[in-house]
KOLZA-942993 format. One line per field, with one value per residue (C-alpha): x, y, z. Coordinates in pm, 1 decimal. Example, Ala and Ser with C-alpha at 12.3 -4.5 7.8 and 13.67 -1.06 7.14 Angstrom:
2
px [1230.0 / 1367.0]
py [-450.0 / -106.0]
pz [780.0 / 714.0]
//
This chain:
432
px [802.7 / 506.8 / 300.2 / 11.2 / -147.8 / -372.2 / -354.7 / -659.0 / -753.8 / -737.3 / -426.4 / -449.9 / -354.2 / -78.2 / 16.8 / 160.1 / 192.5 / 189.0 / -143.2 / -366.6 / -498.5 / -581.4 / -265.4 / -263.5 / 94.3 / 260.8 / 512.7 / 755.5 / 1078.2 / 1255.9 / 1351.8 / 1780.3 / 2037.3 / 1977.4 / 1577.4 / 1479.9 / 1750.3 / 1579.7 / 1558.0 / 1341.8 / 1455.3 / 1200.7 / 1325.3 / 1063.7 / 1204.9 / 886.3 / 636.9 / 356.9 / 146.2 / -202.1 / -280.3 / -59.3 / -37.9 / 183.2 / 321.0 / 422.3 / 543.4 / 611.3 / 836.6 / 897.0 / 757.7 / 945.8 / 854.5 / 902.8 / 665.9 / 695.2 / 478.5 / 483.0 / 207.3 / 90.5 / -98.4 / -386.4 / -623.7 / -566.4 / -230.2 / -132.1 / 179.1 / 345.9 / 641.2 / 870.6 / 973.3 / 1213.5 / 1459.3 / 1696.8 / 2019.5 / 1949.9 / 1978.4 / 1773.7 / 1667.6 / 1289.2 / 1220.6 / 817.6 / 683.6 / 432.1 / 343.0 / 166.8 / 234.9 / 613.1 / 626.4 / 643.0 / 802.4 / 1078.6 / 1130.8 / 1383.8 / 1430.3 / 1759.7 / 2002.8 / 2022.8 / 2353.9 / 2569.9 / 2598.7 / 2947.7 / 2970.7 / 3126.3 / 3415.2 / 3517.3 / 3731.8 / 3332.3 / 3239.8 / 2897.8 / 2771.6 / 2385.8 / 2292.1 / 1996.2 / 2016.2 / 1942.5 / 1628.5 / 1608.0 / 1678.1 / 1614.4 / 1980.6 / 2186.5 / 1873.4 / 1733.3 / 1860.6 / 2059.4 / 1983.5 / 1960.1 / 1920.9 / 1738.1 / 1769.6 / 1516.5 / 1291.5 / 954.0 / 811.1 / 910.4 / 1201.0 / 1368.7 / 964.0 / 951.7 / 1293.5 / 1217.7 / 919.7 / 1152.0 / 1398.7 / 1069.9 / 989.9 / 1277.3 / 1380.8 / 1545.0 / 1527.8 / 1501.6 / 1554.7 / 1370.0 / 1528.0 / 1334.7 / 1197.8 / 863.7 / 781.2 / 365.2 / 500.2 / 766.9 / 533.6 / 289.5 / 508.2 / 683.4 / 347.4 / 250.3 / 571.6 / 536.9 / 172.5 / 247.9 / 570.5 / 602.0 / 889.6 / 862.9 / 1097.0 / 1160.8 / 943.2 / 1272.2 / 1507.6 / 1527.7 / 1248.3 / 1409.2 / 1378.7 / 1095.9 / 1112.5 / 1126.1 / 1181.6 / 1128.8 / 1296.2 / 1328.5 / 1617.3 / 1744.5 / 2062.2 / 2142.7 / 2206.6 / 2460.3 / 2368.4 / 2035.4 / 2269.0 / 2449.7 / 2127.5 / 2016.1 / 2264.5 / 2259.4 / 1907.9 / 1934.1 / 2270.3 / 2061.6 / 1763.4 / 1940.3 / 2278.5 / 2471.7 / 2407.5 / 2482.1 / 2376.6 / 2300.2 / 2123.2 / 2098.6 / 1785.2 / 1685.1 / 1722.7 / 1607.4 / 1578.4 / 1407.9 / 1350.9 / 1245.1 / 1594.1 / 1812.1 / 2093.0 / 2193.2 / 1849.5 / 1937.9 / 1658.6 / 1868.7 / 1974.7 / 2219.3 / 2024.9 / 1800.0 / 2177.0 / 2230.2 / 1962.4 / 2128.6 / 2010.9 / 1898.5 / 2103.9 / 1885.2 / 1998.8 / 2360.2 / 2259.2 / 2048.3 / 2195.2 / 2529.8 / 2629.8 / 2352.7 / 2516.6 / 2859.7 / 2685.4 / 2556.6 / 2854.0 / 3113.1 / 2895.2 / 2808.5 / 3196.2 / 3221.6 / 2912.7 / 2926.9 / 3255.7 / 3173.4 / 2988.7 / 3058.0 / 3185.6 / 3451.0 / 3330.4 / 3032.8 / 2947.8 / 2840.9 / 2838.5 / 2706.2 / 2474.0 / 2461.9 / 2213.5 / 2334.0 / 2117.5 / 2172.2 / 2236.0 / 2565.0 / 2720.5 / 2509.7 / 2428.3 / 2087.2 / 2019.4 / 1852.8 / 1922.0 / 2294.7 / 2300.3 / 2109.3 / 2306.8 / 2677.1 / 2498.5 / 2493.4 / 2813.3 / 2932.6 / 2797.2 / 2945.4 / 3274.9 / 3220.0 / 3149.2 / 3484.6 / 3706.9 / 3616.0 / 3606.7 / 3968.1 / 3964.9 / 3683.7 / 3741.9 / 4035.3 / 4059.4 / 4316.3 / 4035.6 / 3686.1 / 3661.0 / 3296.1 / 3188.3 / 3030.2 / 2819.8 / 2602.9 / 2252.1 / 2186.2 / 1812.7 / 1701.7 / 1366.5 / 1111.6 / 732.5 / 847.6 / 1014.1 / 717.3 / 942.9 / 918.8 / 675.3 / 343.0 / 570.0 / 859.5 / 618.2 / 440.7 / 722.1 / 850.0 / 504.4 / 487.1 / 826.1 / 808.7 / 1082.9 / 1086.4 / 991.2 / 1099.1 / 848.0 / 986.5 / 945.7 / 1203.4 / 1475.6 / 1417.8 / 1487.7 / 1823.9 / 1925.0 / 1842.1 / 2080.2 / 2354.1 / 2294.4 / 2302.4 / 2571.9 / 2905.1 / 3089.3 / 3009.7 / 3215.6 / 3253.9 / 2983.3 / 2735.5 / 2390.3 / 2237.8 / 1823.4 / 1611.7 / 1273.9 / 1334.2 / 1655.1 / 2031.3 / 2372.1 / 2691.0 / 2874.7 / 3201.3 / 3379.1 / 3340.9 / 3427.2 / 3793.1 / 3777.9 / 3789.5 / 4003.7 / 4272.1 / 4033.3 / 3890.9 / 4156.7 / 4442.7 / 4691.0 / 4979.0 / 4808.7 / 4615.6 / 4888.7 / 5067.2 / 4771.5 / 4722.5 / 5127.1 / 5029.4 / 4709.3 / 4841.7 / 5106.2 / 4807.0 / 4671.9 / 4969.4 / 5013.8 / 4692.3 / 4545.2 / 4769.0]
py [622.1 / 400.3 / 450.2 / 214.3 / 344.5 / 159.5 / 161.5 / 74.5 / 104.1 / 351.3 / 508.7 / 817.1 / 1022.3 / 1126.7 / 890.9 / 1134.3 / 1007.3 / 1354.7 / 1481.9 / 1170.1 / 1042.5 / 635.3 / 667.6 / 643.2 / 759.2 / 813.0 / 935.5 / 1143.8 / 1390.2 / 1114.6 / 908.7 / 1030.7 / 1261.7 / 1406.0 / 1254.3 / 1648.8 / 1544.8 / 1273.7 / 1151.1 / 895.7 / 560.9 / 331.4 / -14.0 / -284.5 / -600.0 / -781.2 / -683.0 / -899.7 / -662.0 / -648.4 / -248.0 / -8.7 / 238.3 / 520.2 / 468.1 / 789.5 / 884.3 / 1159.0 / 1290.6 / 1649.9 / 1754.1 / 1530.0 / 1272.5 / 993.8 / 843.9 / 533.1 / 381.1 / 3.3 / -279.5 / -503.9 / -852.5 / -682.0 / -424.1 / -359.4 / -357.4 / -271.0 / -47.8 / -96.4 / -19.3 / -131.1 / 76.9 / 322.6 / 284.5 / 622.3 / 349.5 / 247.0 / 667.9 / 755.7 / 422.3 / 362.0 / 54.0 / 3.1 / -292.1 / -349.6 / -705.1 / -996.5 / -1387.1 / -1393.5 / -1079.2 / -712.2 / -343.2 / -258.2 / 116.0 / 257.8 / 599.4 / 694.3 / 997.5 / 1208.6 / 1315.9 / 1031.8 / 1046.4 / 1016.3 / 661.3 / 677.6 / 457.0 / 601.8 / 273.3 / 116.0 / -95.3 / -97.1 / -440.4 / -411.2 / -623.4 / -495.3 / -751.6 / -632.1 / -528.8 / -762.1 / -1137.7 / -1178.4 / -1159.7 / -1319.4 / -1662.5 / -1655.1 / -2002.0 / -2091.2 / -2472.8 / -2378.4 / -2673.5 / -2615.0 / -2852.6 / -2852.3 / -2652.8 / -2779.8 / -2578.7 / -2270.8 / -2048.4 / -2324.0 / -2333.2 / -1953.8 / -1943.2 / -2222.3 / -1977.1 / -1666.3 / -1853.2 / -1954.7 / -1600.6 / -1509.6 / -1728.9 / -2011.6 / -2393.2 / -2489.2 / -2901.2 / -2936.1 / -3188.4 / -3304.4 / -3553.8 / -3438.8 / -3587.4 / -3504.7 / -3136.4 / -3126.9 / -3305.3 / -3044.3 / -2691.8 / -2931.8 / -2911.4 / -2525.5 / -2407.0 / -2560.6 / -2450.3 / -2085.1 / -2013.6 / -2284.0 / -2355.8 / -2211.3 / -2290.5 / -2257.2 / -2557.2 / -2591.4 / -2633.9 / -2894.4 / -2858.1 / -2734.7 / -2902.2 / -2861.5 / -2568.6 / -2737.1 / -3114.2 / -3259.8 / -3552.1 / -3727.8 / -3735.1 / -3771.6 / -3583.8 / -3782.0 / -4056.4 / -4010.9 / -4223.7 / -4026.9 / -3698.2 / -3889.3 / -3994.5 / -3604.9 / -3466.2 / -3751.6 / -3709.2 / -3327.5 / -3332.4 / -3591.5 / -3343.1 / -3021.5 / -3129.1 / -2873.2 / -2715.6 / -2373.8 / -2301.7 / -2515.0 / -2445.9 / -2613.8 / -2499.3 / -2843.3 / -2822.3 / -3014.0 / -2859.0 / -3114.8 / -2835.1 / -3155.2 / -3324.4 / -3173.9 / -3349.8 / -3227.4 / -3188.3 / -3153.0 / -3427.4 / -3713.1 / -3968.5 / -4224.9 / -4455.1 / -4253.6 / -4115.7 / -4465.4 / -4449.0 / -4282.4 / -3963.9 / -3833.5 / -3687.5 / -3586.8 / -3273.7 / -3298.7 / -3521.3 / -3293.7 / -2986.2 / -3092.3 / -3368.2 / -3345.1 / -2966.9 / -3142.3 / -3430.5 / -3217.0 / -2942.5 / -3252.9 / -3335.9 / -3033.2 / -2898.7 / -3193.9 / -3178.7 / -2765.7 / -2796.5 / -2991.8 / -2865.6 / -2480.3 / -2263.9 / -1988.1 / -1722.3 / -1886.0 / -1785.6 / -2111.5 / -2118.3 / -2277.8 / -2123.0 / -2330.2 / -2224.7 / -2163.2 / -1976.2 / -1695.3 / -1944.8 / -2031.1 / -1772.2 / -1686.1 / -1892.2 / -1986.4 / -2222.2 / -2533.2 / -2642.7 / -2706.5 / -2992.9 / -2770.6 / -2449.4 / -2709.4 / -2789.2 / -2443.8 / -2360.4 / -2654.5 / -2490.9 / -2175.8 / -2372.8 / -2525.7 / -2256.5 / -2068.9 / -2307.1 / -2375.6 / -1959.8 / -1961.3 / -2292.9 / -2317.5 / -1983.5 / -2067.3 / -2083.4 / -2333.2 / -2618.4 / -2512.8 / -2184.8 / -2164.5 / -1953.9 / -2045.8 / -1850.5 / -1882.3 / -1735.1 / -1661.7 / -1622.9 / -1552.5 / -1591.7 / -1653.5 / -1742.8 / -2086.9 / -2130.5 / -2395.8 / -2586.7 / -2264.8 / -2345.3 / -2081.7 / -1915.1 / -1827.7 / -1689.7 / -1521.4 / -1332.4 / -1295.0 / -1138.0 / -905.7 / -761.0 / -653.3 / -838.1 / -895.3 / -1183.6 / -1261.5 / -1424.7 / -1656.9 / -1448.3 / -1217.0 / -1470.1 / -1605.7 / -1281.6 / -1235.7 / -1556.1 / -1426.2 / -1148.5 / -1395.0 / -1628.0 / -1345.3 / -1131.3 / -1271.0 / -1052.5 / -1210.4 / -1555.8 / -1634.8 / -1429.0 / -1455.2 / -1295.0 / -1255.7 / -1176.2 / -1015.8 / -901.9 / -887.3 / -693.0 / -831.1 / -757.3 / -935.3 / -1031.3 / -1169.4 / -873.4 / -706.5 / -1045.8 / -1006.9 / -610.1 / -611.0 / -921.6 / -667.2 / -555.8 / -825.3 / -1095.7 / -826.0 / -720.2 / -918.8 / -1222.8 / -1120.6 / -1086.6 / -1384.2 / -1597.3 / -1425.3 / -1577.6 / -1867.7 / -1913.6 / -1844.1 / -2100.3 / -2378.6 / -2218.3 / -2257.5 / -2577.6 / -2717.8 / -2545.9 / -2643.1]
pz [653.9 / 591.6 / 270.3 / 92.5 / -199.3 / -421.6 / -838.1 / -1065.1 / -1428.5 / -1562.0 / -1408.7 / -1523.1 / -1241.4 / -1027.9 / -712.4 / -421.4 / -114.5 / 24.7 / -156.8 / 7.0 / -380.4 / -316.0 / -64.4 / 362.7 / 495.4 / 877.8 / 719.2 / 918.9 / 892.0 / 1027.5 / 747.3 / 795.8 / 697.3 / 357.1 / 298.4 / 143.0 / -183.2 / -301.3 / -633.1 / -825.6 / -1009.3 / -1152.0 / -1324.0 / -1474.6 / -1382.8 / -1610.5 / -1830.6 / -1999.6 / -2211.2 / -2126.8 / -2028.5 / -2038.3 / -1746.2 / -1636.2 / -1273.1 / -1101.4 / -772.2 / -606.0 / -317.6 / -220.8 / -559.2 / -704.4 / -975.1 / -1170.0 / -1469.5 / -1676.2 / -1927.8 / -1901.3 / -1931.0 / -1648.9 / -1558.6 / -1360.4 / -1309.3 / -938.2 / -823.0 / -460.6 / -385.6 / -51.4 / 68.9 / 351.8 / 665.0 / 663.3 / 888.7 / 955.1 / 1033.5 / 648.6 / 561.3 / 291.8 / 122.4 / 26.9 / -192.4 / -328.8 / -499.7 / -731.3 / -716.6 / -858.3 / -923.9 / -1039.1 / -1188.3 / -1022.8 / -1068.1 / -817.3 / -769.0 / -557.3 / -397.6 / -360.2 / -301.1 / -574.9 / -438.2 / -292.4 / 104.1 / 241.3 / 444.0 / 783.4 / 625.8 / 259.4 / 217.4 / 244.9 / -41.2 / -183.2 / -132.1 / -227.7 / -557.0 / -740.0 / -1046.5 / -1370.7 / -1544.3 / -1846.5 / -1887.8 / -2237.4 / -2364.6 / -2118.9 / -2093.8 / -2472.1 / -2588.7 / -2311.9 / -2140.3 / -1754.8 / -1524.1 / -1168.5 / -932.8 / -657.0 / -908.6 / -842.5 / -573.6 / -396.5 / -495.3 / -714.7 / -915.2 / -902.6 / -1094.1 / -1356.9 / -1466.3 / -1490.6 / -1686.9 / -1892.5 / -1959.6 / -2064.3 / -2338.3 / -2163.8 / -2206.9 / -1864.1 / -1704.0 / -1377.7 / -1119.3 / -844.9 / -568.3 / -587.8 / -898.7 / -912.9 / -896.5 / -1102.0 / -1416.8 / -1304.7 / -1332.1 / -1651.2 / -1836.0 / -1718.7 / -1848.5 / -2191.4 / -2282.4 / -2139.6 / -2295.2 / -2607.2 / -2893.1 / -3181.3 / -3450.5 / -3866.1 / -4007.1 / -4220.4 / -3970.6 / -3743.1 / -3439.4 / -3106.4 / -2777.4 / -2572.0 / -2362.2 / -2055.3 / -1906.9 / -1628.8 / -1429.1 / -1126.8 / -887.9 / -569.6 / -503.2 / -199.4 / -427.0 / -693.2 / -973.8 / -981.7 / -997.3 / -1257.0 / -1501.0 / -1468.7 / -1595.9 / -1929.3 / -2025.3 / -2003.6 / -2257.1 / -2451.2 / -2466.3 / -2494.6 / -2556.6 / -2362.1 / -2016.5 / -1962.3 / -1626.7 / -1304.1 / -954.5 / -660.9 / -482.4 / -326.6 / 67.2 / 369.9 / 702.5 / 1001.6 / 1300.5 / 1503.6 / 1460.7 / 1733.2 / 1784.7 / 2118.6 / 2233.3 / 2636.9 / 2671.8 / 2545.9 / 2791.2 / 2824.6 / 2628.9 / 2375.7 / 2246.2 / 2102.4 / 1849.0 / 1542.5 / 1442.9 / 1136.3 / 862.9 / 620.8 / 682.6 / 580.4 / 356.3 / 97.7 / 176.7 / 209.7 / -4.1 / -268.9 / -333.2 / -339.3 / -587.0 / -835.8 / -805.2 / -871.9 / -1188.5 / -1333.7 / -1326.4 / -1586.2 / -1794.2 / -1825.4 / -1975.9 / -2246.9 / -2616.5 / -2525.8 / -2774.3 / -2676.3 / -2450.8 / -2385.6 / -1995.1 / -1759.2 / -1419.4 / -1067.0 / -826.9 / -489.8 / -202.5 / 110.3 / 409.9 / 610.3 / 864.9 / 659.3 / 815.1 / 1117.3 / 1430.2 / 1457.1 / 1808.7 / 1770.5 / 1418.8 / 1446.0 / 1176.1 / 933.3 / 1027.1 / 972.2 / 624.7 / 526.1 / 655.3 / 393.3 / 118.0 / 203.2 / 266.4 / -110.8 / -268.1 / -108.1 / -201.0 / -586.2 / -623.7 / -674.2 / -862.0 / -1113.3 / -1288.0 / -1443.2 / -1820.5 / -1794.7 / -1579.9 / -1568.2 / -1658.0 / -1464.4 / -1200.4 / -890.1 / -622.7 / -384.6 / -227.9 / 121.8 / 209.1 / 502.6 / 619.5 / 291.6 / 286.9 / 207.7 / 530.6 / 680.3 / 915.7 / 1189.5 / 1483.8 / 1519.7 / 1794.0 / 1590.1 / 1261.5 / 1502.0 / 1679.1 / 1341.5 / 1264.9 / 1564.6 / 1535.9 / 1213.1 / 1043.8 / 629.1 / 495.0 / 92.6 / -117.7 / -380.1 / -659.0 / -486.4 / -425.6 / -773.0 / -918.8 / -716.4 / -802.4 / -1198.2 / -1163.6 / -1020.4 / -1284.0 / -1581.3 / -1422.5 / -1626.9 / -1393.1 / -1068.2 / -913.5 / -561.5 / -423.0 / -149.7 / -154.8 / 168.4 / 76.1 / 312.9 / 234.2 / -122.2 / -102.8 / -124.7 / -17.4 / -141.9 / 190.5 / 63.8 / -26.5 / 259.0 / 505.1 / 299.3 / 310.3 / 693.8 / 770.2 / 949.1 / 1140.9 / 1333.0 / 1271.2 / 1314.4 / 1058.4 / 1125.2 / 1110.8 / 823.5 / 619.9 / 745.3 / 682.8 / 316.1 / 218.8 / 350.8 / 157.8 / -158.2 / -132.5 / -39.8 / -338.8 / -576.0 / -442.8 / -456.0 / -723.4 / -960.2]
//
């Protein structure tokens, strides 16, 4: 199923993909088992007033309205393919800069998985950031372009005080400036004047002491740190180490490992600090955490960028083994997780042939403002440690859970058990 339909001021009428108002559809009977139950769910992930509107859609006579407020007067609606493998899933976006409405058709009964011992691993973060951001001092690392840019601004909007750490120094002053002239401090002339709402400063997280002087000027601006991400990454597509090219004596010219060395050990840098500096002015209760940024080539094989793809693969690996560690009321008492995105429209290391491919086939492509908003959810979800979110096309799925759930299966369930006694003596040993 394949629907665009086009929304402009005033939107006072009914949006049916079936009745042909503003809309062209192919779609078909096709969509999978159970597509003539189908129910409507509409959530507003952001909403700046400026017009209000009412948004409906309609499926098999069925409908949905809700009165919200957007940044625009024309808005396109598009949604993604339907696949019948997926059964009856349908997501459509509204969209503009950083903010958007996500609403999702679903079942209105639930469909029976193949598997009833399944688990439900799709994360669809929550709707409102206000609570769980207002106030709190959320450091992004890597946050002045792309995803880790896209997030600063969310945080922004929704109350927090956020410290921007990056390389790119131009940008970072730049997005630093934005963000305090469009959402500004306000504070009781009475009481003593808050911090600003966001700082920028410069660092390098392949060198520690950089990692180190971060971390001091944001407690000596905000004085606590509630939450910190690690969105910085490097990935050189030219830098194959085993290109099959090499020779006996272009293979003594050291490679590069830039690589490993922002991806890898700058997430193991600012991890090592932050498990320090989050523990530290927090009153009881008080919800801090890590979020690292892995790939989805941190747990898939991608040919050609095997130093990247190891980097990743060390996240994941750090993450893992501070899951069991960090939560702990009795040491850190944080949470740490990571996200997994796979391709995004930041992605400009890819060669014309691969984006074009990409193109032709079809495949999704997340924008920013997606992953941001994922990484949002992680960040506000209290609930949520040692998690992966894989993102694709604006949609996630926790992985984790599931890579435990079906150990017996494809290890075997003799050695799954052995190697779970095992593990938790490491665990007892070393955790202690």
């Amino acid at each position: 199923m394949m629907v665009e339909c086009f929304l402009s001021k005033p939107a006072n009428k009914v949006l049916a993909p079936d009745s042909g108002y503003n809309c062209s559809s192919d779609a078909d009977s096709t969509g999978g088992p159970g597509i003539e139950n189908l129910a409507l769910i509409v959530s507003v992930y952001a909403m700046n007033a400026d017009w209000p509107w009412d948004l409906c859609i309609c499926l098999n006579e069925r409908c949905c309205s809700k009165e919200t407020s957007v940044l625009s007067s024309n808005i396109k609606v598009s949604n993604l393919p339907f696949p019948a493998a997926l059964g009856p899933f349908l997501s459509i976006r509204v969209r503009w800069p950083l903010y958007y409405f996500y609403i999702m058709i679903a079942p209105s009964e639930p469909i029976q998985p193949s598997n009833s011992a399944a688990a439900l691993t799709q994360f669809i973060p929550g709707v409102d950031f206000q609570e769980a951001f207002n106030e709190k001092v959320i450091m992004i690392v890597g946050g002045a372009n792309g995803i880790g840019a896209s997030l600063v601004q969310l945080c922004c909007q929704s109350g927090a005080y956020v410290c921007i750490g990056d390389v790119d120094t131009i940008r970072g002053e730049a997005l630093n400036k934005k963000c305090r002239e469009k959402w500004p401090v306000y504070w009781d002339p009475a009481l003593p004047p808050k911090p600003p709402r966001t700082s920028f400063f410069t660092v390098d997280v392949t060198n520690y002491q950089t990692v180190i002087s971060l971390f001091d000027r944001a407690f000596q601006t905000y004085k606590r740190i509630d939450h910190v991400v690690v969105t910085a990454g490097s990935m050189d597509a030219g830098n194959n180490w085993f290109d099959q090219k090499l020779s006996l004596q272009s293979v003594r010219e050291p490679p590069s490992t830039k690589d490993i060395d922002v991806n890898l050990v700058g997430s193991l840098y600012v991890t090592r600090v932050a498990s320090v500096y989050l523990r530290h002015n927090r009153g009881p209760g008080v919800d801090r955490s890590i979020l690292l940024f892995s790939c989805a080539a941190g747990f898939k094989e991608t040919p050609g960028v095997s130093i990247y793809q190891a980097s990743k693969h060390g996240v994941q690996g750090l993450m893992r083994s501070l899951r069991p560690y960090f939560p702990s009321p009795y040491k850190h008492n944080l949470r740490i997780n990571t996200i997994c995105p796979w391709m995004t429209e930041t992605r400009t290391t890819l060669t014309k042939k691969v984006q074009d491919r990409w193109t032709k086939e079809g495949l999704p492509v997340s924008t920013p403002q997606e992953v941001a908003l994922i990484s949002a959810g992680v960040l506000s979800n209290n609930s949520l440690n040692g998690t992966s979110m894989y993102v694709e096309g604006g949609r996630a799925w926790e992985i984790e859970a599931n890579i435990d759930r079906l150990e017996p299966e494809w290890l075997g369930e003799e050695a799954s058990k052995t190697l779970a006694l095992g593990q938790k003596v490491l665990n007892d040993a070393w955790g202690s």
